[in-house]
SEFIZA-3560 file (N, C-alpha, C; in Angstrom, 3 decimals):
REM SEFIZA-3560
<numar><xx>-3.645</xx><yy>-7.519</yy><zz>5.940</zz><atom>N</atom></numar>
<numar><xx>-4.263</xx><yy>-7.533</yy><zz>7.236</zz><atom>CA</atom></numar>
<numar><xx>-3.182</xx><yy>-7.896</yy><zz>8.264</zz><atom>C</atom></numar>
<numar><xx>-3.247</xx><yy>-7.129</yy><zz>9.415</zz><atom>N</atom></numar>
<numar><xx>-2.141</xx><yy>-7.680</yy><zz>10.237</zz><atom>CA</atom></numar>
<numar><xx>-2.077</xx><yy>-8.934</yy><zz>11.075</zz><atom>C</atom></numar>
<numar><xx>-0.876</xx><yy>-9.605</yy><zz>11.325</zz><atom>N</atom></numar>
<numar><xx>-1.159</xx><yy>-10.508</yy><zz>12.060</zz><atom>CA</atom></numar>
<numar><xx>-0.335</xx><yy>-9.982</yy><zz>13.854</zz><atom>C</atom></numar>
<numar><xx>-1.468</xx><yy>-10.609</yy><zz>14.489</zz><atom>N</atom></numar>
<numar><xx>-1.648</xx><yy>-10.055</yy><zz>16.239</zz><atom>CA</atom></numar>
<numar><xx>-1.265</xx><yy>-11.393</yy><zz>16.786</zz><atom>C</atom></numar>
<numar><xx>-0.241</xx><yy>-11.887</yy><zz>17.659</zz><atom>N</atom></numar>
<numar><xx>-0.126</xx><yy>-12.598</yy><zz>18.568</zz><atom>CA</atom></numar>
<numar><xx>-0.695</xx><yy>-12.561</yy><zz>19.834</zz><atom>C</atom></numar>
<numar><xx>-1.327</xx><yy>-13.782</yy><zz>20.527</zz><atom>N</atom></numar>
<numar><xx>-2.381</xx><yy>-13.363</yy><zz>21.956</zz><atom>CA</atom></numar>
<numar><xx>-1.499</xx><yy>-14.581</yy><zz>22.666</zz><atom>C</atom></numar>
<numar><xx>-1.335</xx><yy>-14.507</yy><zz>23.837</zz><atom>N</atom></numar>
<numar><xx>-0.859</xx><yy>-15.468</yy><zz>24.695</zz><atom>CA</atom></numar>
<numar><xx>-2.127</xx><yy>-15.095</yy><zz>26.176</zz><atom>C</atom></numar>
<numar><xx>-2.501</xx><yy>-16.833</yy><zz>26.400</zz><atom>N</atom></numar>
<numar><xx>-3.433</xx><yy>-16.815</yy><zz>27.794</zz><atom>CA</atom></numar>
<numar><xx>-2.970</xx><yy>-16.661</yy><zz>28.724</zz><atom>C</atom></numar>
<numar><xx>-3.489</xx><yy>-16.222</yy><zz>29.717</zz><atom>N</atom></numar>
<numar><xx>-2.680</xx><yy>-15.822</yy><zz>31.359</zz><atom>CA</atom></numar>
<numar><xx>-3.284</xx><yy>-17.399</yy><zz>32.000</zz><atom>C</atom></numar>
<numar><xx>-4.176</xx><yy>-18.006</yy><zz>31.590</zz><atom>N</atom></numar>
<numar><xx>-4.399</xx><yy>-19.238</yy><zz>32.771</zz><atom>CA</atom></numar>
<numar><xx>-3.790</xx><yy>-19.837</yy><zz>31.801</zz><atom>C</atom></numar>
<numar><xx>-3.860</xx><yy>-20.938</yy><zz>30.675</zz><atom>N</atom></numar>
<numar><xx>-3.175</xx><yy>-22.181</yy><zz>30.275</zz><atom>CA</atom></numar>
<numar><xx>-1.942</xx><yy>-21.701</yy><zz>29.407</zz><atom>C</atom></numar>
<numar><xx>-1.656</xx><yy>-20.402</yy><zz>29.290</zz><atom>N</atom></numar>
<numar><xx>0.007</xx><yy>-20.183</yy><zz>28.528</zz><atom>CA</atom></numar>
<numar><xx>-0.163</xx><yy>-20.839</yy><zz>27.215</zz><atom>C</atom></numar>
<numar><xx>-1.213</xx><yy>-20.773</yy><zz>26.348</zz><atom>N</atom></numar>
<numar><xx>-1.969</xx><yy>-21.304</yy><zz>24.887</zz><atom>CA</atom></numar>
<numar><xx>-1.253</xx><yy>-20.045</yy><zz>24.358</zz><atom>C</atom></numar>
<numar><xx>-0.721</xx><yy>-19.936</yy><zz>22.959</zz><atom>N</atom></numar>
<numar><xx>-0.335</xx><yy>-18.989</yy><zz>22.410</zz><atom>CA</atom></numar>
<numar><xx>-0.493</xx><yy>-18.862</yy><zz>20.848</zz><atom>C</atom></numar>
<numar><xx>-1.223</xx><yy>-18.239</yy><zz>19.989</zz><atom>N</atom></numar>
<numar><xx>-1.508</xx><yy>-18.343</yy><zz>18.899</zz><atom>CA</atom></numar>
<numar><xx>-1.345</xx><yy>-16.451</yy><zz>17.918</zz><atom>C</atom></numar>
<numar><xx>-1.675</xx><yy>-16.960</yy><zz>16.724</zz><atom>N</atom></numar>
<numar><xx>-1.685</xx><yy>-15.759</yy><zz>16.440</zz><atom>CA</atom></numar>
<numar><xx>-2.880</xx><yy>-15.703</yy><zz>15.732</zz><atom>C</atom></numar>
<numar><xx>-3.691</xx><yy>-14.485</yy><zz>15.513</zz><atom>N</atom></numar>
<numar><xx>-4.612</xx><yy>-13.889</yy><zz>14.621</zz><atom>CA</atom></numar>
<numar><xx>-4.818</xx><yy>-12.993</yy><zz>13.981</zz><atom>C</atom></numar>
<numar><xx>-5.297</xx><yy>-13.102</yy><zz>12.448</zz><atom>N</atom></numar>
<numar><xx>-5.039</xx><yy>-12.049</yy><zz>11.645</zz><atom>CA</atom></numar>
<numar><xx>-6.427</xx><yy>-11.493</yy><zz>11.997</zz><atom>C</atom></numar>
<numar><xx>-6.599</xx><yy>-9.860</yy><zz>12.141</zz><atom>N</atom></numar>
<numar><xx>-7.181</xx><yy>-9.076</yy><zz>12.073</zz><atom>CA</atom></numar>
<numar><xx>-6.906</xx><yy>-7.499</yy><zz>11.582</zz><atom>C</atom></numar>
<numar><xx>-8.116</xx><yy>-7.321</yy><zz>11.313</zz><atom>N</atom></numar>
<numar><xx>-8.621</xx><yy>-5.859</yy><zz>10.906</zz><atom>CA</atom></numar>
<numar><xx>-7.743</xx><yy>-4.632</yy><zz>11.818</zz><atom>C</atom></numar>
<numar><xx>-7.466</xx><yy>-3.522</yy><zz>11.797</zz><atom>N</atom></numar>
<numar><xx>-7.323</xx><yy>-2.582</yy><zz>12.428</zz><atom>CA</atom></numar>
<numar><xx>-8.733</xx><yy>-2.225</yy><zz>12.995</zz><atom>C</atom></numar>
<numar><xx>-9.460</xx><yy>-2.084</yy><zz>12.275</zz><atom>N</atom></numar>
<numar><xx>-10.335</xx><yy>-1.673</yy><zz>13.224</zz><atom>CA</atom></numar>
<numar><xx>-11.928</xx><yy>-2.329</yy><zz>14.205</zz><atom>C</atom></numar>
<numar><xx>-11.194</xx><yy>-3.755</yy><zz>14.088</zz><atom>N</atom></numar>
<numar><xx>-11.304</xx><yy>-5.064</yy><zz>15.044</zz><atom>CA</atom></numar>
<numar><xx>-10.891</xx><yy>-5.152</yy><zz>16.222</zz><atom>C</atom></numar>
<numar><xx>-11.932</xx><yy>-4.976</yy><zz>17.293</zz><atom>N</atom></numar>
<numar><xx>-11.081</xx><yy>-5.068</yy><zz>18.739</zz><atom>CA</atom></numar>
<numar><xx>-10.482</xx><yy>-5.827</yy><zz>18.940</zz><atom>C</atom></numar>
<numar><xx>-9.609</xx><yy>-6.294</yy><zz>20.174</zz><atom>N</atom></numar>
<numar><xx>-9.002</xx><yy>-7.410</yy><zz>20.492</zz><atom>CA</atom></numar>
<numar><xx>-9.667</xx><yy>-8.146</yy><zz>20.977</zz><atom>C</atom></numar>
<numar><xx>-9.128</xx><yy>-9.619</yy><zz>20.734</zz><atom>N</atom></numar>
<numar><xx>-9.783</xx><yy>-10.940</yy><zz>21.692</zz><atom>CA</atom></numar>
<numar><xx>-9.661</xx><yy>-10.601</yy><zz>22.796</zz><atom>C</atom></numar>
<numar><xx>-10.299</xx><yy>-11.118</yy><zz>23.294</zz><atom>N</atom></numar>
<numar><xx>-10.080</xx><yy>-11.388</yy><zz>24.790</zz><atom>CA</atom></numar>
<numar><xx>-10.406</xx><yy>-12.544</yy><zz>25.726</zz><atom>C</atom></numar>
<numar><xx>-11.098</xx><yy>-13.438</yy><zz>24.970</zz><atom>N</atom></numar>
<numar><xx>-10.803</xx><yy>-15.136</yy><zz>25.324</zz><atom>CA</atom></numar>
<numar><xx>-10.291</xx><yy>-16.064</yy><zz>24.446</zz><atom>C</atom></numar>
<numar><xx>-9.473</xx><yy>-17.030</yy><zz>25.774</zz><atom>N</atom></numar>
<numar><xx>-8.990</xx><yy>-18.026</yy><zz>24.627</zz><atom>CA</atom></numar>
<numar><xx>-9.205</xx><yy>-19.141</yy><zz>24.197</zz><atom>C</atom></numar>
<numar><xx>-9.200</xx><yy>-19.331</yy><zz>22.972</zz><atom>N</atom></numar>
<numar><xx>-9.935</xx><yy>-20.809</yy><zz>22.372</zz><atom>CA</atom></numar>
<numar><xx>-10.339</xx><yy>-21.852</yy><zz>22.326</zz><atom>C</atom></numar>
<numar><xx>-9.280</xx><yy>-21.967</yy><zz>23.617</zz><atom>N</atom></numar>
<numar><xx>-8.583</xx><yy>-22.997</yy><zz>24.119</zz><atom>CA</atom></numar>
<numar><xx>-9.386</xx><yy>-23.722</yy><zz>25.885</zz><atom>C</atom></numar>
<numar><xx>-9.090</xx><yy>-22.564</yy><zz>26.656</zz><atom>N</atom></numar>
<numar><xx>-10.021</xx><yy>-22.908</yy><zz>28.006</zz><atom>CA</atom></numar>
<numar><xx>-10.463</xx><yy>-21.698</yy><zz>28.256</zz><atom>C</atom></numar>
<numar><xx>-11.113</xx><yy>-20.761</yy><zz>27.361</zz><atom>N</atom></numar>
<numar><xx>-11.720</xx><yy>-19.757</yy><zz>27.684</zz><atom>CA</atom></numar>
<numar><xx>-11.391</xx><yy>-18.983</yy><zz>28.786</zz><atom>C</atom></numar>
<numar><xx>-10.171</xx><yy>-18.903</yy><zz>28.849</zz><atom>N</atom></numar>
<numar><xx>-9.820</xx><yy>-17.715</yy><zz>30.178</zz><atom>CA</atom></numar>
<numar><xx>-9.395</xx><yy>-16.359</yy><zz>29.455</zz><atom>C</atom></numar>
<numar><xx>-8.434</xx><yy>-15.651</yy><zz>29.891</zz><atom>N</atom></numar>
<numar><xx>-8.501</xx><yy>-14.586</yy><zz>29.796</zz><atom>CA</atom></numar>
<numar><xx>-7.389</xx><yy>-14.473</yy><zz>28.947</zz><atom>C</atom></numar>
<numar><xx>-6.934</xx><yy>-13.829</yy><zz>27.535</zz><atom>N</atom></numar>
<numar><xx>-5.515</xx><yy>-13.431</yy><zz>26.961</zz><atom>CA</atom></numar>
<numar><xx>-5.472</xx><yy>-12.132</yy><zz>26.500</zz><atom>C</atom></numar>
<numar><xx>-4.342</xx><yy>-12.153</yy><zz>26.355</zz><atom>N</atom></numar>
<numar><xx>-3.648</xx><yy>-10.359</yy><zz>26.235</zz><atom>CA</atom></numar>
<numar><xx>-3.307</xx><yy>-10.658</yy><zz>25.092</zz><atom>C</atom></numar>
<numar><xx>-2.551</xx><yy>-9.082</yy><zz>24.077</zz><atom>N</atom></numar>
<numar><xx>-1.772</xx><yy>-9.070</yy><zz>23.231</zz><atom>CA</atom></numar>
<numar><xx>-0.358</xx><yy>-9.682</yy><zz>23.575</zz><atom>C</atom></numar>
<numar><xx>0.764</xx><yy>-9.974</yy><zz>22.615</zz><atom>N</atom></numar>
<numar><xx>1.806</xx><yy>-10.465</yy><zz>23.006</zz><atom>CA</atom></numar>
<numar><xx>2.776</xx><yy>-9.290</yy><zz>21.677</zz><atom>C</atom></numar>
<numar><xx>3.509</xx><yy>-8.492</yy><zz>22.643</zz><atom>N</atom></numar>
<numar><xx>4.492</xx><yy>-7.202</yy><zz>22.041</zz><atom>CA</atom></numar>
<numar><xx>5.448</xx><yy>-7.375</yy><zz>21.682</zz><atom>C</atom></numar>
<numar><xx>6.230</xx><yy>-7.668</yy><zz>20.159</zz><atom>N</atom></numar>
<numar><xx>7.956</xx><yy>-8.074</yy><zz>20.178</zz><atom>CA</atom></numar>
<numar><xx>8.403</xx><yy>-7.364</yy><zz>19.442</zz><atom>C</atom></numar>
<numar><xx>9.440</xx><yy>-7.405</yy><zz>19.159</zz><atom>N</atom></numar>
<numar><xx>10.436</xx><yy>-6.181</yy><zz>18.660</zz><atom>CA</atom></numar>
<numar><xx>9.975</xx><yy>-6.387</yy><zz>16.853</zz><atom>C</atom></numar>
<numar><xx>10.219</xx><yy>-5.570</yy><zz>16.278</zz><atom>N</atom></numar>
<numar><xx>9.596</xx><yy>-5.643</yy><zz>14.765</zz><atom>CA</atom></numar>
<numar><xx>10.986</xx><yy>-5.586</yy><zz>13.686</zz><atom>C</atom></numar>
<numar><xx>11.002</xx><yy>-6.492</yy><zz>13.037</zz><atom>N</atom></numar>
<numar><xx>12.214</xx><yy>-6.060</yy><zz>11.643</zz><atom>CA</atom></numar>
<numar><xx>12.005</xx><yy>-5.309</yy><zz>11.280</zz><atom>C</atom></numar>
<numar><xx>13.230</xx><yy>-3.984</yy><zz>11.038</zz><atom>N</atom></numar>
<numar><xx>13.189</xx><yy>-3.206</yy><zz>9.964</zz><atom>CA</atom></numar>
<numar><xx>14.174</xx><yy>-3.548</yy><zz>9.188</zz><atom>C</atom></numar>
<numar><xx>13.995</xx><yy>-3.370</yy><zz>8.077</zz><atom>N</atom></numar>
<numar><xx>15.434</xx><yy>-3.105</yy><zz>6.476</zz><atom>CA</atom></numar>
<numar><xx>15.357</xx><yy>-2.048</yy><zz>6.314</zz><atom>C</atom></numar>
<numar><xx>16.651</xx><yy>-1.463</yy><zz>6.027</zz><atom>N</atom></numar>
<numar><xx>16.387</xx><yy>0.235</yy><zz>5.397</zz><atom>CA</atom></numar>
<numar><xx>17.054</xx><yy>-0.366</yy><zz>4.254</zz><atom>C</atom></numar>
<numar><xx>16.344</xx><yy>-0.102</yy><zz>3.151</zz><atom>N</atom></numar>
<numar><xx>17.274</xx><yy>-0.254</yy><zz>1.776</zz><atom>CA</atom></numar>
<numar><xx>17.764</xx><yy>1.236</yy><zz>1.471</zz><atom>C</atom></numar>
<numar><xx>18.632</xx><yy>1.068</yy><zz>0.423</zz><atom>N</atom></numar>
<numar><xx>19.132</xx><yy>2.281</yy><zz>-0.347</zz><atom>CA</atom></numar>
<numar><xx>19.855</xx><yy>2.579</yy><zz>-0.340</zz><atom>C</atom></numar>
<numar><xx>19.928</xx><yy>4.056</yy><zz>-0.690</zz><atom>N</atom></numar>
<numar><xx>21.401</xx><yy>5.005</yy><zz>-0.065</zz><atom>CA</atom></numar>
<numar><xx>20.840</xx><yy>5.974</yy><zz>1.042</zz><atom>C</atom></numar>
<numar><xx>21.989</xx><yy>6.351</yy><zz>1.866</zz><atom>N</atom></numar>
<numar><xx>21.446</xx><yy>6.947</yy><zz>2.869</zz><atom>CA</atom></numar>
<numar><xx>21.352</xx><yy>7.140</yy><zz>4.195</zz><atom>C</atom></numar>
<numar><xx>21.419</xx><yy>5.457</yy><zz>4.537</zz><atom>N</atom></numar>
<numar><xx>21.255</xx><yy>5.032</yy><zz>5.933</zz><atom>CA</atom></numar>
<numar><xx>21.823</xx><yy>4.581</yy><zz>6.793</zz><atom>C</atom></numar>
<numar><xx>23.404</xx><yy>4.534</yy><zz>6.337</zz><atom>N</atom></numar>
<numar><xx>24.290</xx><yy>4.568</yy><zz>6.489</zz><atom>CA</atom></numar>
<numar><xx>25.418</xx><yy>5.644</yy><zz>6.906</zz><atom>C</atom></numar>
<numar><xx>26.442</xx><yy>5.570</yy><zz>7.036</zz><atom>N</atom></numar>
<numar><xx>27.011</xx><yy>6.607</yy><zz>8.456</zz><atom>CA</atom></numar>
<numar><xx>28.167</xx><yy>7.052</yy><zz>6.847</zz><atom>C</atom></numar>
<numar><xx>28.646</xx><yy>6.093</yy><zz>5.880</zz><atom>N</atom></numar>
<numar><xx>29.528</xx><yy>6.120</yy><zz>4.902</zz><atom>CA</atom></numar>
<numar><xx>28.732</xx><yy>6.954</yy><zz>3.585</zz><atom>C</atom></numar>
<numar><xx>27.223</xx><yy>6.580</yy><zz>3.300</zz><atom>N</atom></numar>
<numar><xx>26.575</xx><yy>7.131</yy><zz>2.516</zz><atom>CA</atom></numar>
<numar><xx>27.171</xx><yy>8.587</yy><zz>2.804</zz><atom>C</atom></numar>
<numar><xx>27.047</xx><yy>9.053</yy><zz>3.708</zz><atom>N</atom></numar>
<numar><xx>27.130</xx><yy>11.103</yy><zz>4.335</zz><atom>CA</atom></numar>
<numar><xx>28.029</xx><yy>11.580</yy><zz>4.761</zz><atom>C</atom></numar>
<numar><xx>29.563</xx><yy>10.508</yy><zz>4.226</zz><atom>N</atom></numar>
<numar><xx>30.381</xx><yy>10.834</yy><zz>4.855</zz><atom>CA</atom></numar>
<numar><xx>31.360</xx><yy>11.868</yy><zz>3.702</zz><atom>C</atom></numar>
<numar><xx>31.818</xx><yy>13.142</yy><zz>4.236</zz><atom>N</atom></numar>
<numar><xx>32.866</xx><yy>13.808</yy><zz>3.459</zz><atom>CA</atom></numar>
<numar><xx>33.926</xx><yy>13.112</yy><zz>2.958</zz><atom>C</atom></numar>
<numar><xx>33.815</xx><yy>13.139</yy><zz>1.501</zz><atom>N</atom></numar>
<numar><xx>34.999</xx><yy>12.525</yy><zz>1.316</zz><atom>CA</atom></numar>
<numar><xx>36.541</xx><yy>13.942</yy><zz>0.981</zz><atom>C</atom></numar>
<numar><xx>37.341</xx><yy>13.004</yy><zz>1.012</zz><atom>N</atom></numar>
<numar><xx>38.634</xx><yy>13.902</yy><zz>0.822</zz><atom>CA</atom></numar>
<numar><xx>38.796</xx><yy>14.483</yy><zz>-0.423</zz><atom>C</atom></numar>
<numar><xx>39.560</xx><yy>15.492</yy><zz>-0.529</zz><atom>N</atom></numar>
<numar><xx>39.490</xx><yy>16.450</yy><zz>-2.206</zz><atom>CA</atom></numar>
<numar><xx>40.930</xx><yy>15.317</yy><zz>-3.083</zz><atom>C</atom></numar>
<numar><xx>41.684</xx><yy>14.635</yy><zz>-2.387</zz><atom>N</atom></numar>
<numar><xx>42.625</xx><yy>13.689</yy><zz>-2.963</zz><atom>CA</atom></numar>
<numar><xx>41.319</xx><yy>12.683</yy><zz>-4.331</zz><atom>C</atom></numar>
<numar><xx>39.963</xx><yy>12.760</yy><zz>-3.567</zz><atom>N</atom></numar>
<numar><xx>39.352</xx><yy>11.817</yy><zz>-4.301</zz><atom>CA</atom></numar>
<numar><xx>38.336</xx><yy>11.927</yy><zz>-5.448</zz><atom>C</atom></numar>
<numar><xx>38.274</xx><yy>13.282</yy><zz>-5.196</zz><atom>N</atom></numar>
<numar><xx>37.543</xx><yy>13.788</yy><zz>-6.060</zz><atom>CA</atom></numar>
<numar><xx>38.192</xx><yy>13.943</yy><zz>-7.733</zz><atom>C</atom></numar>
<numar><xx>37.432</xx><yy>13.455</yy><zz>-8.513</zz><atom>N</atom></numar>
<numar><xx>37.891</xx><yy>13.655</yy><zz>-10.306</zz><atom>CA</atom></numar>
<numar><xx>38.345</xx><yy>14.572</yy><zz>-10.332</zz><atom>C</atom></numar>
<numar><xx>39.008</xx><yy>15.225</yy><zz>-11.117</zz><atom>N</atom></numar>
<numar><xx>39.773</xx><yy>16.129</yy><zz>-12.346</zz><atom>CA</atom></numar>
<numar><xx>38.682</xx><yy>16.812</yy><zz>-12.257</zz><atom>C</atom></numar>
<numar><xx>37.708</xx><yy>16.498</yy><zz>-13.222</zz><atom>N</atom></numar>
<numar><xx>36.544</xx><yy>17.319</yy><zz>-13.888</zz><atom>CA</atom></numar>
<numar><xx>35.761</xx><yy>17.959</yy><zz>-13.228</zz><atom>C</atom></numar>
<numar><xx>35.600</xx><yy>17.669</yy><zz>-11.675</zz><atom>N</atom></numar>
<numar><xx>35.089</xx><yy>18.193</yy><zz>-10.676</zz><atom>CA</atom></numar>
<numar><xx>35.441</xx><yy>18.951</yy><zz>-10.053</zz><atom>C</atom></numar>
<numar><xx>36.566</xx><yy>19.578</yy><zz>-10.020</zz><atom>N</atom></numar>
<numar><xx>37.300</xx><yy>20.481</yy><zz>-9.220</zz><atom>CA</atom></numar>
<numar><xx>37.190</xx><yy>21.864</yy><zz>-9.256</zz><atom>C</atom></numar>
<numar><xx>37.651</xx><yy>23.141</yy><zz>-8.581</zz><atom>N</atom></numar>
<numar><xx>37.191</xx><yy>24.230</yy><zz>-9.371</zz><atom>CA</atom></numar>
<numar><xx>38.384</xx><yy>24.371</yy><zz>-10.022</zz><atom>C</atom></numar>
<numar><xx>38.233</xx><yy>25.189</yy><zz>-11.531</zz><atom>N</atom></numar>
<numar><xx>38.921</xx><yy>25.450</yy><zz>-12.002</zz><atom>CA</atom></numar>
<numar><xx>40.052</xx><yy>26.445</yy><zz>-11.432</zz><atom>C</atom></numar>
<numar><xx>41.139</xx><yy>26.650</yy><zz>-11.590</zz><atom>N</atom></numar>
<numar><xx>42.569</xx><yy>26.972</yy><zz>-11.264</zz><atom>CA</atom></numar>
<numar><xx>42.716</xx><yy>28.157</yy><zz>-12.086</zz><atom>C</atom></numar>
<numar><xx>43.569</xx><yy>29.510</yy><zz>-11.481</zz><atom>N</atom></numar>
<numar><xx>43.906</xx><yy>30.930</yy><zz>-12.624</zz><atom>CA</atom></numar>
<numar><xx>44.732</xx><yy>29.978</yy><zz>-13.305</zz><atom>C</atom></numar>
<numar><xx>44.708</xx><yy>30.643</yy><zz>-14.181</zz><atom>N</atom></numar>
<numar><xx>45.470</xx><yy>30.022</yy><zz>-15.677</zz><atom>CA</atom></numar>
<numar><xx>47.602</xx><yy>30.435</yy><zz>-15.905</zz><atom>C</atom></numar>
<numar><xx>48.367</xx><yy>29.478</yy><zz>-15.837</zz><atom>N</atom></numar>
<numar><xx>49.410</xx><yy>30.060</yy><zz>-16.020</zz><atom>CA</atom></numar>
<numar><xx>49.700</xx><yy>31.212</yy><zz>-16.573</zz><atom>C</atom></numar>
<numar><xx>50.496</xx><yy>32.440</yy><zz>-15.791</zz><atom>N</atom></numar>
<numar><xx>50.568</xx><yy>33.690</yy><zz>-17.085</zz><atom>CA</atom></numar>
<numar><xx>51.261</xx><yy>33.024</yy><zz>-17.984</zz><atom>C</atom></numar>
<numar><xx>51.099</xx><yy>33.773</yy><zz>-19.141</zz><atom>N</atom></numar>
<numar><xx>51.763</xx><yy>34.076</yy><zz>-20.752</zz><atom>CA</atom></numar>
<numar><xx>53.263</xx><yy>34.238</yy><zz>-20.621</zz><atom>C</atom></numar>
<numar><xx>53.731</xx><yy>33.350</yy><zz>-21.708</zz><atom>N</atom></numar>
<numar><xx>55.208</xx><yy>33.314</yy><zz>-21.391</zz><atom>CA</atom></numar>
<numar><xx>55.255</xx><yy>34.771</yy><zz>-22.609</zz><atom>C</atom></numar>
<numar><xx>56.551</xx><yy>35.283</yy><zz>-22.016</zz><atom>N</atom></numar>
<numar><xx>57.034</xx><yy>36.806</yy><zz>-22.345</zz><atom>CA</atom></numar>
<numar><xx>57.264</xx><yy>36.460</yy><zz>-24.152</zz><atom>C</atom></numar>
<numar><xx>56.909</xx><yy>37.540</yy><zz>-24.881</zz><atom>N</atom></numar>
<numar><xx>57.236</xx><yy>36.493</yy><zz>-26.304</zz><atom>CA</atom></numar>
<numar><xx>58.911</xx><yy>36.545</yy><zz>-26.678</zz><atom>C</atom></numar>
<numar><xx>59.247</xx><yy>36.537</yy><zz>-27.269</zz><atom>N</atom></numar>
<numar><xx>60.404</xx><yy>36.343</yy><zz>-27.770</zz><atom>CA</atom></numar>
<numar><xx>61.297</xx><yy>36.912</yy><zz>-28.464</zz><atom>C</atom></numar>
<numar><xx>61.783</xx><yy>37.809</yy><zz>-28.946</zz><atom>N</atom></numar>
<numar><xx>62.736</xx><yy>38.445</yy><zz>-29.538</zz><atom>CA</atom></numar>
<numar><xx>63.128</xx><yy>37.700</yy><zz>-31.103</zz><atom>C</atom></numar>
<numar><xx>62.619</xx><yy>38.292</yy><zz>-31.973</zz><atom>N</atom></numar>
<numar><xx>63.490</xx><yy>38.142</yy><zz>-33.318</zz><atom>CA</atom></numar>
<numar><xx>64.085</xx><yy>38.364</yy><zz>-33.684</zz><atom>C</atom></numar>
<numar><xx>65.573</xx><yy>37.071</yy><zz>-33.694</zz><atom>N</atom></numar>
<numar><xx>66.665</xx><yy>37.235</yy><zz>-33.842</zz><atom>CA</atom></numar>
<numar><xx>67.103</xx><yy>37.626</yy><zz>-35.429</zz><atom>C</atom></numar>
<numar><xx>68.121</xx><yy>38.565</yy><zz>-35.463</zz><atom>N</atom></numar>
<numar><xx>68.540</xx><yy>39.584</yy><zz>-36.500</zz><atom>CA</atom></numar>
<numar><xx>69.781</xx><yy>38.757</yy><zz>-37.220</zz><atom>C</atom></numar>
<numar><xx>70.271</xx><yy>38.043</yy><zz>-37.924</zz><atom>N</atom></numar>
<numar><xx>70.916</xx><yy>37.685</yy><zz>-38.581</zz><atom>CA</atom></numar>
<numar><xx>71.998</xx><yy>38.657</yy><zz>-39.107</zz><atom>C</atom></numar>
//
């Protein structure tokens, strides 16, 4: 259930209350029954993972890449064979 912060416009009383979504808002306060609003603040986020980050997506260089990963290379030609020498 979420919790809603209300602050009063006459005595500056400030509390919070858990409610429903689909629970209207207060609108008096507990306190000297005048009038309070919602109270709006910035919210934590975490991004976990991979991803969210600027290094996660970054190209890396072909210096870094494995052996085994690479494309394979034409193959040295064939050395010429050799001549059998005649005694």
């Amino acid at each position: 259930m979420p919790t809603y912060q209300y602050a009063c416009t006459a005595c500056d009383h400030e509390f919070e209350a858990f409610q429903s979504f689909t629970e209207d808002s207060l609108t008096v306060c507990p306190e000297c029954k005048g009038e309070i609003k919602k109270v709006y603040s910035a919210v934590g986020v975490v991004f976990k993972g991979s991803g969210f980050y600027k290094t996660d997506s970054a190209k890396s260089s072909t210096a870094s890449v494995p052996a085994a990963t690479t494309a394979p290379s034409t193959p040295p030609p064939a050395a010429p064979p050799t001549a059998a020498k005649s005694d």
